[in-house]
C-alpha positions, 0 to 999 in steps of 0.5 A: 722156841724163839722166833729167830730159831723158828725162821732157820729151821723154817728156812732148812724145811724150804730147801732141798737139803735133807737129813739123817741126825745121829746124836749122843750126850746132848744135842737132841733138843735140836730133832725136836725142833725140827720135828716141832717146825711145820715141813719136817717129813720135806727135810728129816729122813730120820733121827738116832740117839745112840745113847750108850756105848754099845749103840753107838759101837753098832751105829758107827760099826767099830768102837772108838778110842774115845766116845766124845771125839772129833773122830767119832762124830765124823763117824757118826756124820758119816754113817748117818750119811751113808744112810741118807743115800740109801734113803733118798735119791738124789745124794748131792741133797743128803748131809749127814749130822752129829753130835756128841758131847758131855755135858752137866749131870747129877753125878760128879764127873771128870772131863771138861763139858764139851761136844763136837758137831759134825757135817757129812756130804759129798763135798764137805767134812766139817767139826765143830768143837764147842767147849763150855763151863762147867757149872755156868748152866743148867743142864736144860741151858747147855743142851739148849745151847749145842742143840742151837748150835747144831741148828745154826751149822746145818743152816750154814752149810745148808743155805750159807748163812744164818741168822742164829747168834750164839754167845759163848763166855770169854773162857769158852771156845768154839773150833770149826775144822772143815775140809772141802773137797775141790771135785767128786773125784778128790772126796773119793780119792781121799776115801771121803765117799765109797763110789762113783757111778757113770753111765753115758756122759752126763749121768754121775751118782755118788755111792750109789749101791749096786750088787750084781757081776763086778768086771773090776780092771784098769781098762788100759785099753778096754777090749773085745775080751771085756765087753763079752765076759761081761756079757757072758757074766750077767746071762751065767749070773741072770743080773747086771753085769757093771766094770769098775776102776780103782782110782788108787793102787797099792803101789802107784800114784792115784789116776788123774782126772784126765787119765780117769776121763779118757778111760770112761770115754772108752765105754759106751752110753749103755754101760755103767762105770763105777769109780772107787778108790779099793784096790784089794777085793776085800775093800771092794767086797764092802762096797759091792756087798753080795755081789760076784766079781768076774775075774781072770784066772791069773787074778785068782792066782794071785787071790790065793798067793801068800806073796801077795799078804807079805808072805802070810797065810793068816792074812790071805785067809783073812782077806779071803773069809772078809770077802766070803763074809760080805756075800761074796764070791768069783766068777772065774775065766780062764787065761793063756799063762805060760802058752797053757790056757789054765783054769780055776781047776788049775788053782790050789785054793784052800777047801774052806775057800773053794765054793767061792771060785765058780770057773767059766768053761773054755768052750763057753769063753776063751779071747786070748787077748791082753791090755799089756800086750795091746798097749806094748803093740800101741806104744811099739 
């Protein structure tokens, strides 16, 4: 290792950045380094190399058109970032890095020698495609130089210079596509993070994990009604009860940062808020993995309703069994529909999906009051 490479990786170990490396094909050289550079356990939560197809299928949780890809190397970037913040605190410090590439072997192979090196944070999604000659370099060489590229990336992103000069032949390339997100609620709006979680005024985490009683809702306005199902919810549940907004809709623009504003302003210091962009409970129930969502009657309805899965059954069992397979179920309090107040017994749900629906007595919890109606009283 020279001494140019020595002093970057010195410089990443003295910030606060720390990693989690997935690479596959080439690049590995570069954990090596920087396991080899004094103040590694300060900066590299931990390393993969998924090297054959099905590791890397588990790693990214699907199999990708194409193994060397732009868009399997954000994937990469990004499981290795949402591993990061299970590790470590503070997420705005975590980057998630990726290789993958082919390169020189022993054996005739087709296709170009290339990699593609990815950087996943909060705020950033950054590519890079390298593509180099084959036959210039050793194997040793062409590894030698993506692991130094890898290096020279995340001391950019990292610190925003570096001190690393790589040269590439006139034939070769090196494309960089990055895109940076302007706020917190632009990376979740485009689905570039899972959640934001607020309590009080100050305090913000980004996708931060959380399983529990889920009060899901647009909160236009909030009212008495919520506040004690909430309540109710986490003494039946005996665990946290949180609220949360989808900032997107299936049929309507995404809220805007002043209209997501004055809804949490709504709530007091002592509740937390969680921001996601899932309208559908099958999306929520990947982020809120083993967790209760507390719900109306009227939303059970409309759970089981074919109306609402283009008129297919299939896809509402689909959805169903998504949510029953990631541990979760509802906690169901009934409405006024129709001058009748209805429970979850007055809901034809298919057998298989039954143990899912746990209703809330009347006599336990009735407040007949609507955010349609109190804004048709605020707006009349």
């Amino acid at each position: 290792m020279n001494s140019t490479l020595e002093k970057s990786i010195s410089r990443i170990h003295s910030s606060k950045t720390m990693l989690v490396i997935a690479v596959s094909g080439v690049g590995s050289q570069s954990v090596n380094w920087l396991l080899s550079v004094s103040g590694a356990s300060k900066t590299l939560l931990e390393a993969a190399i998924p090297y054959s197809n099905e590791s890397l299928n588990q790693y990214i949780g699907e199999v990708p058109e194409q193994y060397v890809s732009k868009s399997t190397a954000l994937l990469m970037a990004k499981s290795a970032y949402f591993k990061g913040v299970k590790y470590h605190n503070d997420f705005s410090e975590v980057l998630g890095v990726s290789c993958t590439g082919a390169i020189s072997t022993n054996r005739e192979r087709k296709g170009e020698n290339q990699a593609f090196i990815a950087i996943w944070s909060p705020k950033l999604k950054y590519v890079q495609h390298v593509s180099i000659n084959k036959g210039t370099r050793t194997r040793s060489e062409e590894e030698e130089l993506i692991s130094t590229l890898i290096i020279k990336s995340v001391e950019e992103k990292t610190l925003g210079t570096s001190g690393l000069e790589v040269d590439l032949a006139a034939s070769e390339s090196s494309k960089i596509d990055q895109t940076e997100f302007t706020s917190d609620l632009d990376a979740l709006i485009n689905s570039h993070i899972k959640s934001i979680s607020i309590r009080g005024p100050n305090l913000v985490e980004l996708d931060k994990g959380f399983n529990g009683g889920i009060l899901s809702g647009s909160f236009n306005p909030i009212h008495q009604g919520h506040i004690a199902l909430a309540e109710l919810a986490s003494k039946i549940l005996n665990s946290p009860t949180v609220f949360e907004i989808s900032v997107t809709n299936v049929d309507k623009a995404p809220l805007n940062s002043e209209e997501v504003s004055r809804r949490i302003s709504q709530f007091n210091q002592k509740e937390t808020v969680f921001l996601t962009s899932a309208p559908l409970f099958s999306e929520k129930s990947e982020i809120f993995k083993n967790s209760t969502f507390i719900i109306g009657n009227d939303t059970a309805v409309r759970l089981i309703d074919p109306k609402y899965y283009k008129n297919s059954v299939d896809r509402m069992c689909e959805s169903l069994t998504k949510i029953q397979d990631n541990g979760c179920d509802f906690l169901v309090a009934g409405r006024l529909q129709d001058s009748q107040f209805k429970t979850v017994s007055d809901v034809h749900i298919p057998q298989r999906f039954t143990s899912m629906f746990t209703e809330i007595p009347e006599d336990q919890f009735r407040i007949d009051l609507s955010s349609t109606e109190l804004r048709k009283k605020r707006t009349g």
